[in-house]
C-alpha positions as CSV (number, residue, x, y, z in Angstrom):
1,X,-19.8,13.2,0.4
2,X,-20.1,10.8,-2.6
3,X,-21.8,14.1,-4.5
4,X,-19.2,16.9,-3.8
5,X,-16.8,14.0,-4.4
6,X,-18.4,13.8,-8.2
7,X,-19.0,17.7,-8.6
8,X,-14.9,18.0,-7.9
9,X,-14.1,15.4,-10.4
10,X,-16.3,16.8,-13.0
11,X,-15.2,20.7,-12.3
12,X,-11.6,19.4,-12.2
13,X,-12.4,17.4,-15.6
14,X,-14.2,20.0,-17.6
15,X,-11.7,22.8,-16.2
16,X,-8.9,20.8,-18.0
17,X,-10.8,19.2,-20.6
18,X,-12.9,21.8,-21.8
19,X,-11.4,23.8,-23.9
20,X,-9.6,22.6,-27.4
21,X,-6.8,22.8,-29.2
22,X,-7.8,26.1,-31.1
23,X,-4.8,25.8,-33.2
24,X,-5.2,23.5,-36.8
25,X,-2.5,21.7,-38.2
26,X,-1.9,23.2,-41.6
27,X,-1.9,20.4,-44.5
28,X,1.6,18.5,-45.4
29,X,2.6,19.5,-49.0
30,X,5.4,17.7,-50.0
31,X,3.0,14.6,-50.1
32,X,2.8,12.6,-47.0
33,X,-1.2,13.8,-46.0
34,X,-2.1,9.5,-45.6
35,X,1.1,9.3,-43.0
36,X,-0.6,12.6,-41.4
37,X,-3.8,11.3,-41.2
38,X,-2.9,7.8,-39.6
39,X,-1.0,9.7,-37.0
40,X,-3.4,11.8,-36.4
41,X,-5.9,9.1,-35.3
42,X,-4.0,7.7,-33.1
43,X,-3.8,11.1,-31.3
44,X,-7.2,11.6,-30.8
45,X,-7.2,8.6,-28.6
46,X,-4.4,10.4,-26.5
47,X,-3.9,13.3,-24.6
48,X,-0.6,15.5,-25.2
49,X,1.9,16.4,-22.7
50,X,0.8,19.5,-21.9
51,X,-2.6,18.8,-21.0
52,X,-1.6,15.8,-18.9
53,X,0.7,18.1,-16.7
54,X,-1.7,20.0,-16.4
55,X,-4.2,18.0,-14.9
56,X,-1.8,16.0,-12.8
57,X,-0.4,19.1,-11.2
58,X,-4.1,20.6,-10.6
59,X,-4.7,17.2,-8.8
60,X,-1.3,17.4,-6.5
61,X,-2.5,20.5,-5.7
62,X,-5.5,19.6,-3.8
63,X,-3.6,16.7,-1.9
64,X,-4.1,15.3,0.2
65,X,-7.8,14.6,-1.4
66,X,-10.2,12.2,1.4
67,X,-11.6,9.7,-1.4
68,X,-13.4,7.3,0.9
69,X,-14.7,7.8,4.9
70,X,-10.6,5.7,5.6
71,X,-8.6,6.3,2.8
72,X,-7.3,9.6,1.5
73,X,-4.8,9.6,-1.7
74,X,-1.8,11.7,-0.4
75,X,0.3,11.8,-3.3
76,X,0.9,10.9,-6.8
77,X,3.6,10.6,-10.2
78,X,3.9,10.1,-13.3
79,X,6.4,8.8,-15.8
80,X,7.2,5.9,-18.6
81,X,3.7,5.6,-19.7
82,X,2.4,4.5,-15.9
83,X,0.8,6.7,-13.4
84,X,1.3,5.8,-9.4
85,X,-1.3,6.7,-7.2
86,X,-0.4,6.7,-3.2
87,X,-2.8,6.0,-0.4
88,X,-3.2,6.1,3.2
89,X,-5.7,4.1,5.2
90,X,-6.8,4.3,8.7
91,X,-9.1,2.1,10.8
92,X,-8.5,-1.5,11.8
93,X,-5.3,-2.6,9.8
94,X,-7.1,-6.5,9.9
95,X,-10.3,-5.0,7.4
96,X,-7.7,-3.9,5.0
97,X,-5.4,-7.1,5.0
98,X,-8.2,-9.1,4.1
99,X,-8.8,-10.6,0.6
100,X,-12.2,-9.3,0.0
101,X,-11.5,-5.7,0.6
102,X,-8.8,-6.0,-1.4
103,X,-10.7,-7.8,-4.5
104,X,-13.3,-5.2,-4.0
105,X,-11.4,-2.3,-3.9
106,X,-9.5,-3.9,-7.3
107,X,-13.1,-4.2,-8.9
108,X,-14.2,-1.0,-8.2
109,X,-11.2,1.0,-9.4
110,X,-11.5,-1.5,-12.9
111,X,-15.0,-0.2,-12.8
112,X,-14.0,3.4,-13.0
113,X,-10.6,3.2,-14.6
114,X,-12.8,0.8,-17.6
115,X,-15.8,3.3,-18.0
116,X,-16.2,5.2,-21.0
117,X,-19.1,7.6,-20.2
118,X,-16.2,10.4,-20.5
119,X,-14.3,10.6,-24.0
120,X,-11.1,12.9,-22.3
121,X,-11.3,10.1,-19.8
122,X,-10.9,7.7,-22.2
123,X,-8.1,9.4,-23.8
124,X,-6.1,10.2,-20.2
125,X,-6.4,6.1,-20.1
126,X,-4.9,5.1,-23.6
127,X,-1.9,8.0,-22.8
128,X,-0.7,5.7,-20.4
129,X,-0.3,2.4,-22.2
130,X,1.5,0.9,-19.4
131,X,-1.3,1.6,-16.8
132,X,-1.8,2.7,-13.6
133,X,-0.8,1.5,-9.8
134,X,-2.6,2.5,-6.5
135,X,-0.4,1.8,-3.7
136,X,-2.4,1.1,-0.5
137,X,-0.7,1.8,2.9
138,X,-1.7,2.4,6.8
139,X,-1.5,5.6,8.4
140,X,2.3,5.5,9.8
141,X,3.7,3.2,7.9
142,X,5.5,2.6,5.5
143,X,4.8,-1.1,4.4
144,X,1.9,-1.3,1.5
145,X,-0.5,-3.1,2.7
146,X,-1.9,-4.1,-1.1
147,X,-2.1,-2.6,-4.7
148,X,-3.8,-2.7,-7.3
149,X,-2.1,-2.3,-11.3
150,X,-4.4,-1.7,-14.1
151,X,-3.5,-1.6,-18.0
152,X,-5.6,-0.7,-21.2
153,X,-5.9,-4.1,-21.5
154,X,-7.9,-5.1,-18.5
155,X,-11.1,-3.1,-20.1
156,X,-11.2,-5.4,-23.1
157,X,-11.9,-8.5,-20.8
158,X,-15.1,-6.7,-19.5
């Protein structure tokens, strides 16, 4: 499970990461090519609108997606820099209250959300300077159980 799991993710990744932006910005004349520049960096750590749409509504497409043998992610948004993931949990309700699970599904998602194997990866992180948010909640109701908020920040304390 934990390998078609991976192949989805990197299909899904290099499907919407793959290509480049074909087009070139044609140099500033009137002057202002060391403004251009500086902005410019700061782009390539980002990804632009488009491409996050993109890969967000490819995503919603395929929910709800099983991510684990009891949770499946059933829904997710975006907007003002943060990105809310939703899940549903089944099993005994008691396992999922506890502290541990909950520290060690927070590690786990730091693991992942802090790796930088992936460079587009990277950049879909630092587009969302306020972070992400996965909701946890049992199957039927409609009380989180926990979640988990990661920023940007949380990778420089690795």
């Amino acid at each position: 499970m934990k390998i078609l799991k991976m192949v989805a993710l990197l299909s899904l990744s290099m499907m919407l990461f793959g290509c480049g932006n074909s087009k070139q910005a044609e140099p500033n004349k009137a002057g202002s090519e060391a403004v251009q520049s500086d902005a410019s960096k700061s782009d390539n750590n980002k990804l632009d609108d488009d491409t996050i749409q993109s890969y967000f509504s490819e995503l919603k497409r395929q929910l709800p997606m099983r991510v684990s043998s009891t949770t499946q992610l059933v829904d997710l948004t975006i907007g003002n820099n943060v990105v809310d993931y939703k899940y549903v949990v089944t099993g005994n309700k008691k396992n999922f209250s506890s502290s541990n699970v909950q520290k060690m599904t927070s590690d786990n998602l730091k693991n992942k959300y802090c790796e930088n194997r992936d460079p587009d990866l990277v950049k879909l992180r630092n587009s969302f300077p306020d972070g992400i948010n996965h909701h946890y909640y049992f199957k039927d109701e409609d009380k989180e159980l926990f979640s988990v908020h990661l920023v940007p920040s949380d990778c420089d304390a690795k």
